[in-house]
NUPA-493592 format. One record per residue (C-alpha): residue in one letter; x, y, z. Coordinates in steps of 0.001 Angstrom, whole numbers, padded with zeros to 6 digits, always signed. Each point is the difference from the previous one (the first is absolute). Layout:
BEGIN
AXYZ
...
//
This chain:
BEGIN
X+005355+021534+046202
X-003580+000858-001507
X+000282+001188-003180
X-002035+003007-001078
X-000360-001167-003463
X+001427-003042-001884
X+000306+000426-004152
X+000225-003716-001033
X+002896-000865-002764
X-000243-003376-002162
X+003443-001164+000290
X+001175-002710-002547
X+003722-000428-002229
X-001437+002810-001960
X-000509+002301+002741
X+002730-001052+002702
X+001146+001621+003522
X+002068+002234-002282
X-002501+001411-001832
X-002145+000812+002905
X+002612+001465+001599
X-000115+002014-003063
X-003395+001010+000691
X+000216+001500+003570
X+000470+003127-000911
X-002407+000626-001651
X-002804-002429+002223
X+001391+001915+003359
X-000996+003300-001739
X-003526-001599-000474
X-000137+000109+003981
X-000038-004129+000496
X+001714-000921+002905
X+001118-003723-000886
X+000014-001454-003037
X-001665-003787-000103
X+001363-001975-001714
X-001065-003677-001703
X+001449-003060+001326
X+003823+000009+000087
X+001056-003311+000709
X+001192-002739-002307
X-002178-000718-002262
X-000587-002609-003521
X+002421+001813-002633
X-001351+002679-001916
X-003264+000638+001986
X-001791+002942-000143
X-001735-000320+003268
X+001939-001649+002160
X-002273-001814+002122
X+001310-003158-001299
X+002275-000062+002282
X+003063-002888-000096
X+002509+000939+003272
X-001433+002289+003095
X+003728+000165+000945
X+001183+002346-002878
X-001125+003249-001671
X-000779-000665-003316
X+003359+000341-002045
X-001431+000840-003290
X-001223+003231+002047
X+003496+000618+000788
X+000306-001963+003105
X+000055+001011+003526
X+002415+002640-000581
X-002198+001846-002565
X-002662+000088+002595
X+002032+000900+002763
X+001207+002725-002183
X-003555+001215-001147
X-000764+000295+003553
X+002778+002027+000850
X-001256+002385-003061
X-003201+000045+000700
X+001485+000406+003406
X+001749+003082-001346
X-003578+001636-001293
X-002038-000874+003105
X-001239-002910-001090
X-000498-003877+001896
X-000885-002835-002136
X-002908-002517+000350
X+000537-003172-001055
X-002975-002239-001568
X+000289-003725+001845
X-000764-003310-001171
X-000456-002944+002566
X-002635-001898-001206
X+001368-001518-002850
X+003092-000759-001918
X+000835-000559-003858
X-000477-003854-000643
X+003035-000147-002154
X+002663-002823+001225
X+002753+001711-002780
X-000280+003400+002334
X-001730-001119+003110
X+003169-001826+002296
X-002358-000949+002907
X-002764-001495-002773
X+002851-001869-001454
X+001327-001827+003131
X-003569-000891+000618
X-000750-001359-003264
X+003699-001834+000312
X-000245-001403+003556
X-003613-000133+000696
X-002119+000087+002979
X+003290-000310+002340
X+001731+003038-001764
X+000211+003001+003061
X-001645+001866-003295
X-002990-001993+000152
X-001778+001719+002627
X+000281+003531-001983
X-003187-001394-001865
X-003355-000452+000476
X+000430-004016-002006
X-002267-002956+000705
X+002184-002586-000913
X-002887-002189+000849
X-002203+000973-002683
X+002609-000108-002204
X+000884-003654+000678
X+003613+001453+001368
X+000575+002511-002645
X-000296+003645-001401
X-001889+000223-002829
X+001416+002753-002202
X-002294+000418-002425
X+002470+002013-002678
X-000230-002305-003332
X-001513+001367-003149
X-001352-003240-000756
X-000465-003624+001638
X+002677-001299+001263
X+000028-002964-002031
X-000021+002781-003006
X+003180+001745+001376
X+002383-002939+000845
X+002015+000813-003391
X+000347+003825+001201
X+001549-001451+003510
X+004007-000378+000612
X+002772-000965+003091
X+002963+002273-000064
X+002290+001468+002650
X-001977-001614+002770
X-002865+001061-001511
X-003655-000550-001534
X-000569+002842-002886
X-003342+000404-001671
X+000611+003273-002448
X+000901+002356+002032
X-000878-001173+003263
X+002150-002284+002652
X-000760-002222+003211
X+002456-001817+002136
X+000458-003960-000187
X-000491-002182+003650
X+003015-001065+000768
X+000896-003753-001850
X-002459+000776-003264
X+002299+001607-002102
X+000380-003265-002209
X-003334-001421-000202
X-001844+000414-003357
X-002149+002427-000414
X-003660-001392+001446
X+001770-001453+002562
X+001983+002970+001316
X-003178+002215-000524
X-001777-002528+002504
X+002581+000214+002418
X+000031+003558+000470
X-001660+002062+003140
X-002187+002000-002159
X-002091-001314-003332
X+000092+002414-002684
X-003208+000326-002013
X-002281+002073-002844
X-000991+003258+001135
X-003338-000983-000085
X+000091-002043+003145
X+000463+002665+002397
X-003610+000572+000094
X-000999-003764+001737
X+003189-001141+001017
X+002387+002941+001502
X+001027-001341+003269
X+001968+002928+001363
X-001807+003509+000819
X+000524+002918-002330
X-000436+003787-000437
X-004012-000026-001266
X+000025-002567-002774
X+003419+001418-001067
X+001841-003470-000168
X+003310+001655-000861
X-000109+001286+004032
X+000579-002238+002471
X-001315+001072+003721
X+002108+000484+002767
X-000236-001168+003541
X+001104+002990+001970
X-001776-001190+002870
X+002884-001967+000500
X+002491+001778+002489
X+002643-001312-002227
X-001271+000776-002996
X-001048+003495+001111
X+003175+000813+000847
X+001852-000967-003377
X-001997+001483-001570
X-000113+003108+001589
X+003678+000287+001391
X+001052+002798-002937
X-002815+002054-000105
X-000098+000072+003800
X+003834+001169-000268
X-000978+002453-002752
X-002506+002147+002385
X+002427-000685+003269
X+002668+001599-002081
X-002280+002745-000461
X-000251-000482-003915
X-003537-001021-000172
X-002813+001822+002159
X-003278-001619-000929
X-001184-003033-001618
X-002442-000839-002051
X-001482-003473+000670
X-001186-002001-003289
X-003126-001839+000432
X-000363-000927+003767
X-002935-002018-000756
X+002249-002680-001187
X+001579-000579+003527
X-000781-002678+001906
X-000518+002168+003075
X+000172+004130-001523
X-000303+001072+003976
X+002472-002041+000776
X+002534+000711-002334
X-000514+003827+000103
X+000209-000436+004083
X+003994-001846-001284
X+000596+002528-002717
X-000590+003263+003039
X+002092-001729+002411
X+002692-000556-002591
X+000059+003505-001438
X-000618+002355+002591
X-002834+001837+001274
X+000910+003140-002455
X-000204-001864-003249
X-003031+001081-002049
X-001811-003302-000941
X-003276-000062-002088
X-001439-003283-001211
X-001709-000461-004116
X-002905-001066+001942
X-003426+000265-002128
X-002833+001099+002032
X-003787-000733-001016
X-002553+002345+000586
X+000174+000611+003311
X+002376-002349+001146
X+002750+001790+002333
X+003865-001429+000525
X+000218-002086+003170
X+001007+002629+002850
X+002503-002240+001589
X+002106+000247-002979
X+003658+001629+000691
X-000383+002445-003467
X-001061+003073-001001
X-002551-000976-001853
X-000687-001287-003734
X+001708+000823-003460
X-003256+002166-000369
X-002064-001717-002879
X-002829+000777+002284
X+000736+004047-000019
X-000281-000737-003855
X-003120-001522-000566
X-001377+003022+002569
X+001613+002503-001948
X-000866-000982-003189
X-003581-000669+000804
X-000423+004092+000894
X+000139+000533-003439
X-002790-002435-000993
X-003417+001289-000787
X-002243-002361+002190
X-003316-000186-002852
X+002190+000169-002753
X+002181-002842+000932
X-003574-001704+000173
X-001122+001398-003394
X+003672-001339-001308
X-001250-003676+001566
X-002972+000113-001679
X+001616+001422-003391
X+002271-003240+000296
X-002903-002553+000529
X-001585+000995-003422
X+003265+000301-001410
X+002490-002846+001053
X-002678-002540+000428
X-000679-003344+000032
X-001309+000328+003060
X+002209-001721+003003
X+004012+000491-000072
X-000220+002885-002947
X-002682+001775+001208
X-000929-001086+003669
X+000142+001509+003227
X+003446+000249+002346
X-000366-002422+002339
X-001390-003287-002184
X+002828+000980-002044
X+002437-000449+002831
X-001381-002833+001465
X+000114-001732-003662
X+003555+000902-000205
X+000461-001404+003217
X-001598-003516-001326
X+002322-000167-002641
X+003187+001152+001709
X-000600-002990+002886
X-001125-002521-002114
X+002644+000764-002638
X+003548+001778+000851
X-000498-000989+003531
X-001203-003572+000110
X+003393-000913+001232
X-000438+002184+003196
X-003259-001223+000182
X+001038-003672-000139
X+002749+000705+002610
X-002645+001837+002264
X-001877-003130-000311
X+002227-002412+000815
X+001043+001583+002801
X-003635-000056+001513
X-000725-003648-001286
X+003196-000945+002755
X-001382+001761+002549
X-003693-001514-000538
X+001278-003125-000449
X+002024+000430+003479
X-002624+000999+002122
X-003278-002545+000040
X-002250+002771+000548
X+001118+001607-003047
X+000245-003347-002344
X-002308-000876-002801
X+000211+003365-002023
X+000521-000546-003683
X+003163+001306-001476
X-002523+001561-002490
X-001832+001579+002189
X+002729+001290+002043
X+001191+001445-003121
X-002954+001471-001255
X-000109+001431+003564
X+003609+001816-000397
X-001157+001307-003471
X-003515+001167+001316
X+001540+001591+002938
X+003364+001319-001603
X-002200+002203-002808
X-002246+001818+002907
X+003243+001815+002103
X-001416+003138-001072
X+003994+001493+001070
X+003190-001543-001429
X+000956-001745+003370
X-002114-000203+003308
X+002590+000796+003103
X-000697-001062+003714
X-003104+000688+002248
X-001669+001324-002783
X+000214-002397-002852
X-003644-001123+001287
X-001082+003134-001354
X+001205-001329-003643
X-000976-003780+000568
X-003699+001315+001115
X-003080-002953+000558
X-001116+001484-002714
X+003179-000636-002302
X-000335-003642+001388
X-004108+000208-000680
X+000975+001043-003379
X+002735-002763-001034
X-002448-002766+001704
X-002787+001004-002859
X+002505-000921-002221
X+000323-003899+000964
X-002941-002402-001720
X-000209-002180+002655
X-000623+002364+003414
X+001610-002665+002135
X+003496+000302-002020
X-000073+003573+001238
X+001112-000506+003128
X+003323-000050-001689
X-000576+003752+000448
X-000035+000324+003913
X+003109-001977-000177
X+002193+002063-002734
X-001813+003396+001773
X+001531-001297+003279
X+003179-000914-001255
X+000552+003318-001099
X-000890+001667+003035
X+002198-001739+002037
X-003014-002068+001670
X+001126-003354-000260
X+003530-000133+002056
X+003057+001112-000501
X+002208-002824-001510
X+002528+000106-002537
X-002490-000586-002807
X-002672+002077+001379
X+002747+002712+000229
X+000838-000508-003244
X-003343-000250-001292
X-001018+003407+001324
X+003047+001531-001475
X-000353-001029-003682
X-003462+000748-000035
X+000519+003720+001167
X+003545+000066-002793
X-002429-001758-002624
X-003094+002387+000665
X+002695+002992-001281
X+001219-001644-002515
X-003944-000626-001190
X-001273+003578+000439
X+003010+001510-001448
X-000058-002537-003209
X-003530+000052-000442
X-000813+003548+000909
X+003090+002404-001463
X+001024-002695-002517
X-003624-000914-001554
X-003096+001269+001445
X+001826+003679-000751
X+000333-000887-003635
X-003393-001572-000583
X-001836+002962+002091
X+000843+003212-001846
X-002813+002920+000147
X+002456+002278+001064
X+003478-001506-000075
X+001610+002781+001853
X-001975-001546+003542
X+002082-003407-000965
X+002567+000527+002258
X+001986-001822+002847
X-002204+000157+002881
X-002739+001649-002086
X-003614-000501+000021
X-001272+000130-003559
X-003270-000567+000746
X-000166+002750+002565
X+002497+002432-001578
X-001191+003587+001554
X+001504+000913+003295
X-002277+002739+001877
X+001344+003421+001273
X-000761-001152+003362
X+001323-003482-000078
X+003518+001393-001188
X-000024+002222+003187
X-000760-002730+002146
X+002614-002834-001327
X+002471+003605+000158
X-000701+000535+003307
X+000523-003805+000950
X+003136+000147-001581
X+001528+002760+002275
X-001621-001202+003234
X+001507-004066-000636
X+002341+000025-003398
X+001356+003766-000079
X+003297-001459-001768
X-001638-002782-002310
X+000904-000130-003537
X-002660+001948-002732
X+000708-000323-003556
X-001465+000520-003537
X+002312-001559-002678
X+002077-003112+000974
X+001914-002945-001853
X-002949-002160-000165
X-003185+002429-000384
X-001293-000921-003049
X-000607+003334-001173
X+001799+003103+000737
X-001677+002901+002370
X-000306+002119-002893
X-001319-002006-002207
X-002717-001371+002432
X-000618+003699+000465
X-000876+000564-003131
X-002321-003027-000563
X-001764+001079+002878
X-001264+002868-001087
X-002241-002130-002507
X-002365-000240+003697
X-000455+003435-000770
X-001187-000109-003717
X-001504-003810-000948
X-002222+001164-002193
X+003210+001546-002565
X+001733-003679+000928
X-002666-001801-001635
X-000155+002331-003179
X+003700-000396-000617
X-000621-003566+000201
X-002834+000026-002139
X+002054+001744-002581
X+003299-002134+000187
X-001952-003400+000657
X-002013+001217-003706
X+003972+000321-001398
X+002037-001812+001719
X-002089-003168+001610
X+002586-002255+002366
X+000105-003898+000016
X-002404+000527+002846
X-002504+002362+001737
X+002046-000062+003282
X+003425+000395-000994
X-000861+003025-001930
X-001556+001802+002992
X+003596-000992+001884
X+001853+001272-003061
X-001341+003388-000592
X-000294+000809+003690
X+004050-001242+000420
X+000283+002637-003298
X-001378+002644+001294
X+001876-000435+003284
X+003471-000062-001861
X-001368+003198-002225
X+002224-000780-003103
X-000780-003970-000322
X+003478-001581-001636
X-000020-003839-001054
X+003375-000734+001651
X-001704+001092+003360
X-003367-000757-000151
X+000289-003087-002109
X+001494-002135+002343
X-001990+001347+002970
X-003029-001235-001860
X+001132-002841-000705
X+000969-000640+003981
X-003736+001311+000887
X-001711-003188-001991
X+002350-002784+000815
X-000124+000955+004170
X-004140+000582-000523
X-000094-004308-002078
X-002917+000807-001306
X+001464-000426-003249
X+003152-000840-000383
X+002372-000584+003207
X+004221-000053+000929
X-000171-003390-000488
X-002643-001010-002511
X+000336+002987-002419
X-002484+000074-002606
X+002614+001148-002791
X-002598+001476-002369
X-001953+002111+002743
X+003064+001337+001096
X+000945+001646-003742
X-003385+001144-000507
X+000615+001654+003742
X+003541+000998-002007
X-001558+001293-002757
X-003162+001551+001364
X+002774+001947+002179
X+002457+001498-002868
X-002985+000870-002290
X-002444+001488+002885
X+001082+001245+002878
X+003220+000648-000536
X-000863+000854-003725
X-002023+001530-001951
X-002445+000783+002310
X+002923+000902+002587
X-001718+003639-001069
X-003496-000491+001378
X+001545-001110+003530
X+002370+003343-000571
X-002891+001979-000212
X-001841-000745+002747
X+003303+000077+001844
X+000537+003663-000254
X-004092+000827+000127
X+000401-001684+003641
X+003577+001613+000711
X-000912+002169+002533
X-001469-002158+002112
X+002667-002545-000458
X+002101+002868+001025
X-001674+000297+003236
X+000174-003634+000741
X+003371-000528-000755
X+001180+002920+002796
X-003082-000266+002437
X+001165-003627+000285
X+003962+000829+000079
X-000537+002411+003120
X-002520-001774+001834
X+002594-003092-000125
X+002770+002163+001015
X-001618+001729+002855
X-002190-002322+001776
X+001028-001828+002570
X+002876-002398-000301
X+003447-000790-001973
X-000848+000766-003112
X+001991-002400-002435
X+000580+001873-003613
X+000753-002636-002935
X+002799+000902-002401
X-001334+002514-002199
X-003245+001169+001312
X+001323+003256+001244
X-001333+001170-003494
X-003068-001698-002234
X+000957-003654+000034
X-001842-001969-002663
X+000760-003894+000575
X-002298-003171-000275
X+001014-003516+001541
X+003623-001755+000287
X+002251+000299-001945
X-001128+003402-000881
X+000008+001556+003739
X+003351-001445+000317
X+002109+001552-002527
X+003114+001719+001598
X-000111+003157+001947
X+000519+003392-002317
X+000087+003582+000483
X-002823+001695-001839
X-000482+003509-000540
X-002166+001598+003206
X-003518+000997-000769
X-002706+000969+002402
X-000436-002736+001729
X+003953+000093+001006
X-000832+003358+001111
X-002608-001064+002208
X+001732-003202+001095
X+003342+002457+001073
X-002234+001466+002373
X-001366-001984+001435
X+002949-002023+000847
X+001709+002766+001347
X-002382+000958+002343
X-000275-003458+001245
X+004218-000687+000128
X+000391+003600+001780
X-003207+000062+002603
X-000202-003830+000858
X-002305+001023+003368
X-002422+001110-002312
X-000590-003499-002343
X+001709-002474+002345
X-001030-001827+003031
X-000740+003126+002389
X-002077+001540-002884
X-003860+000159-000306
X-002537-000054-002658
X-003094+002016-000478
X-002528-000267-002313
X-001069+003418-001237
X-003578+000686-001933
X-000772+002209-002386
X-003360+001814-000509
X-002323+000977-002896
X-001374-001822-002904
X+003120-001799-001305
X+001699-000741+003857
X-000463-003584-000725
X+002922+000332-003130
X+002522+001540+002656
X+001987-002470+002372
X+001889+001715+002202
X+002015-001110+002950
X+002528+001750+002679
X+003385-001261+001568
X+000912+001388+003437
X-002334+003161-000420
X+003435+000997-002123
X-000549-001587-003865
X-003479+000076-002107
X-000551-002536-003022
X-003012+000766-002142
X-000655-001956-002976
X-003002+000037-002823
X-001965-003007-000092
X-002162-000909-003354
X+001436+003285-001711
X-002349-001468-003587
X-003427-000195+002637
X+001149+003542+001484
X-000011+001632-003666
X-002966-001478-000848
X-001949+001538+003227
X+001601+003264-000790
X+003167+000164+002247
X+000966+001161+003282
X-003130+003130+000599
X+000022+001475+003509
X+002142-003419+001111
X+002262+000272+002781
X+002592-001212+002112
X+000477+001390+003445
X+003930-000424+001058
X+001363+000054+003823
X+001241+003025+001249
X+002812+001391-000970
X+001337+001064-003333
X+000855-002007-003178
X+002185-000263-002764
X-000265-001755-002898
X+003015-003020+000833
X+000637-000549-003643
X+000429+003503-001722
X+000050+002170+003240
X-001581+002578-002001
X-003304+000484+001723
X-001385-000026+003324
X-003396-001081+001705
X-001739+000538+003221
X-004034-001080+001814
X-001822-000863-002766
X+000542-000191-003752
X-001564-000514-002893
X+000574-002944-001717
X+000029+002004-003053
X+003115+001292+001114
X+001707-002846+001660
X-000012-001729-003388
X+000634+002848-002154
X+003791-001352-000900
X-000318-003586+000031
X-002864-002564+001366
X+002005-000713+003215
X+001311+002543+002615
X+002922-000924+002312
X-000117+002346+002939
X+002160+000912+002952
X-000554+002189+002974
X+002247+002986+000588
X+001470+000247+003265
X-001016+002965+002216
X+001858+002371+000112
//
């Protein structure tokens, strides 16, 4: 069943089934139609995500178990609700103490039935996992290692013995084990099993593998042909060795009326393969669309330029977009993923060496080829016919200028080839092609969300999951067109605003964004605190007041911390795992005693000077989200303002605020949408509608099925400024309308935009029917 709206609910032991179940009541009078739900199978104890999971045959017990979910269906049920269930086949938790098919693996080796679960080269490993988990060396830890009950314990963490080493000393059973356990810091060169990004703590999954697929999939499969899941959310389908592929198993397995969308990040213009079996993405690429509305085009430039002078030196702090990104890049494959990259080469030093056409092609060069190439897949993965389009000549042109010697370059055509599927179709060439697509996600989404966004920062609301930063202002016209895309080949994709991993709430982005509008009162505010309150550095100062301002009321406990995330993820000068301790307490400091001190009052101030045109962000945002096309997908909380910045603040457990306006509006809109499906659904239409007069460029405006109007005010500050609305106006269809939120007033033909926006910056109307 398509659901007309999904409202997204973090569950973790803190917020179980039974507390959601608690919650429908009050959701289904919101007007959501299934609640979504995060993953619900088992999982490592005591996580608050759950996409480490440890057993694809269970629902997570600390949740309360397969019962508690049956019985939150059968609520939910009760209300009108379905549930959507958030799935995880790409990876697994690589913990042997919760992970049984890890631990056989690790006990029996490469003849365990386990073993094929994982994507291993027991090759490179010289016939053994590495498990890079130590705190130290391991010559360091031997005194923290003990045998007992069958045994090996370091601290808290266990691994199973090969059978006959229980009673050799201690080097000696070590050596004889099926995996080598080593210092954390070895994951980076010498991982020989593929993970979740350069998260060594996940272990990938080989669902590819009939077998495997089903295992792994046998529950949840029963859950939705039992009727107690509807739709699925698929986690990170970049991951997969073959996404099409798996999707086409997942469809066949589940049923042609289970909703399936897929948290696949588009890039610019990249659309979703057609041939997939879903209904489209998750819908970070309705966000960046949405959000970039309510971008002023030459102030966003003027902000650019601000930062320049501001956060200079000039390069990372200070640059442009894209040499950012492709720096980030450059350090990302070189650094966190030089063991994919050594894998990757390998791999294409076998088949060069097997073929005498293809022989004499230094391993260095092949593996400056795989860097050079990997860094210029301007998407996160290339997919089919068209991966050419990603891997241009010119890509290749560019990676051979690289290469000091032009004959070494030739290394190029080869790698270029390889990926495109040029060279044959062998088990290595297979595999080739495969890791390089899994690796060139794992790149963009390290190097772009994880660093380039923290380094890159003129307006930090742009810094999004899918987003464009250094194009950040969406056009009127280009909104209509993606819109009317959607409902001609996606009407039932995903759309969202706020999820579990955007790094800043909608709300808060909202109100950053409005700086686009006024750069010139962003630089004196900075010029005022910078004079009081000057941070260890130019950049992170820009970041912090512009995350202040975003949370309104700037508290240490919250912003502290998400500081502190911001400059270890951006290395520029301190990192996750080289932290420069004193940087980070002057970040600490500069924090509690600026920002989130005593000059919490000059960020307060402009706050409520700008108010009313956060205002109209905020709700023009909310109800073009829930009333273009597509499922929109509400996370916990955002039915009223929703102030969050990254994980673990987005995640906190769902709670039932007090309604505000944006509830109001939210109701609404809902309702419409869960009691005239025809109009928003797959058999509705879209129109762009265009207002006229001086200020008709600060109305978008949009019908559904000739029967619902959205009109929203774009750049409310700029409108002021030019003197508001004048003779503006928007001509509606025919008919008669009422205002869907208060049903208090009624419009027909033309009408000023004056009146339109006399209540509130956003109008929500619906046709009466004739009589």
């Amino acid at each position: 069943m398509t659901p007309t709206s999904t409202y997204r609910l973090q569950i973790q032991p803190d917020f179980p089934f039974s507390a959601a179940g608690e919650a429908v009541p009050h959701l289904a009078s919101l007007g959501v139609s299934h609640l979504h739900l995060s993953p619900v199978l088992e999982a490592v104890p005591g996580s608050a995500h759950g996409y480490d999971v440890t057993d694809h045959s269970r629902v997570r017990e600390e949740l309360g178990g397969e019962a508690g979910l049956r019985e939150l269906a059968r609520t939910a049920r009760a209300h009108g609700l379905g549930l959507v269930v958030d799935l995880v086949p790409n990876h697994m938790a690589a913990a042997p103490r919760h992970n049984r098919a890890l631990w056989e693996v690790l006990r029996e080796g490469p003849d365990s039935p386990y073993a094929r679960w994982f994507d291993i080269d027991w090759t490179a490993g010289g016939g053994k996992v590495l498990l890079p988990v130590l705190g130290g060396r391991i010559g360091d830890e031997l005194p923290h290692f003990r045998v007992a009950d069958g045994r090996l314990r370091h601290g808290e963490q266990e691994f199973p013995l090969r059978a006959g080493t229980e009673d050799l000393p201690l080097p000696e059973l070590l050596d004889a084990q099926w995996y080598r356990l080593s210092w954390w810091r070895l994951a980076r060169t010498e991982l020989n099993y593929r993970r979740f990004f350069t998260i060594s703590d996940l272990i990938g999954v080989r669902v590819e593998d009939p077998e495997v697929f089903g295992a792994t999939h046998g529950k949840i499969v029963e859950l939705v042909r039992d009727g107690v899941v509807e739709g699925l959310r698929i986690d990170h389908p970049d991951g997969l060795a073959d996404p099409g592929a798996y999707l086409r198993e997942l469809r066949a397995a589940t049923g042609a009326d289970c909703w399936i969308v897929v948290e696949k990040i588009l890039t610019g213009e990249e659309r979703l393969p057609a041939r997939w079996p879903v209904a489209g993405t998750t819908g970070y690429d309705a966000l960046r669309r949405v959000d970039g509305l309510f971008v002023d085009e030459p102030g966003a430039a003027e902000l650019t330029a601000l930062y320049r002078r501001f956060a200079g030196p000039a390069g990372d702090r200070g640059g442009h977009w894209e040499a950012t990104a492709r720096r980030a890049a450059y350090k990302v494959v070189t650094h966190e993923l030089a063991a994919e990259v050594a894998h990757l080469t390998g791999t294409a030093a076998r088949i060069c060496a097997a073929e005498p056409a293809l022989r004499d092609h230094a391993p260095w060069a092949l593996r400056a080829a795989v860097r050079e190439l990997l860094i210029r897949v301007p998407v996160y993965r290339p997919y089919g016919t068209g991966a050419d389009d990603v891997l241009t000549t010119g890509a290749a042109r560019e990676a051979k200028a690289t290469y000091s010697v032009p004959e070494e370059a030739a290394a190029v055509d080869v790698v270029r080839d390889l990926a495109l599927g040029r060279l044959g179709d062998g088990p290595d060439h297979r595999a080739f092609r495969v890791r390089f697509a899994q690796t060139s996600s794992a790149l963009r989404a390290k190097s772009v969300e994880d660093t380039a966004f923290y380094r890159y920062t003129p307006l930090i609301s742009a810094n999004e999951v899918g987003g464009e930063p250094g194009r950040p202002a969406v056009r009127p016209a280009e909104f209509h067109a993606y819109c009317a895309r959607l409902a001609r080949d996606w009407p039932d994709t995903g759309t969202v605003l706020s999820t579990h991993d955007t790094k800043r709430s909608a709300d808060v982005r909202a109100r950053i964004a409005v700086l686009s509008e006024c750069p010139q009162r962003w630089a004196k505010l900075l010029a005022d605190v910078a004079a009081r309150a000057p941070g260890p550095d130019a950049h992170l100062a820009w970041t912090a007041w512009q995350t202040a301002l975003g949370l309104g009321r700037a508290d240490a406990d919250r912003l502290g911390p998400a500081l502190l995330k911001s400059v270890r993820e951006a290395g520029l000068r301190t990192s996750w795992t080289e932290p420069d301790e004193a940087y980070e307490r002057a970040v600490t400091d500069f924090t509690a005693g600026g920002p989130a001190g005593e000059q919490a009052c000059t960020v307060e101030l402009l706050a409520r000077e700008l108010a009313p045109y956060i205002r109209a962000n905020t709700l023009g945002a909310a109800l073009v989200h829930l009333t273009m096309p597509g499922v929109p997908d509400l996370y916990q909380d955002t039915e009223r303002e929703y102030l969050a910045l990254v994980d673990p603040d987005n995640r906190r457990p769902f709670t039932e605020g007090p309604p505000d306006e944006k509830t109001a509006l939210t109701r609404a809109a809902l309702r419409l949408r869960r009691e005239r499906p025809e109009v928003f659904g797959s058999s509705g239409t879209y129109e762009p509608l265009s207002a006229s007069g001086p200020a008709a460029g600060h109305c978008l405006a949009f019908c559904r099925s000739g029967e619902v109007v959205t009109a929203v005010t774009r750049l409310s500050l700029r409108l002021a400024e030019t003197g508001g609305w004048g003779d503006t106006s928007l001509t509606l269809p025919p008919g008669r309308w009422y205002d869907g939120v208060a049903g208090d007033r009624e419009f027909a033909g033309p009408v000023a935009a004056s009146e339109l926006f006399a209540d509130r910056p956003v109008a929500l109307l619906v046709r009466r029917p004739e009589r």
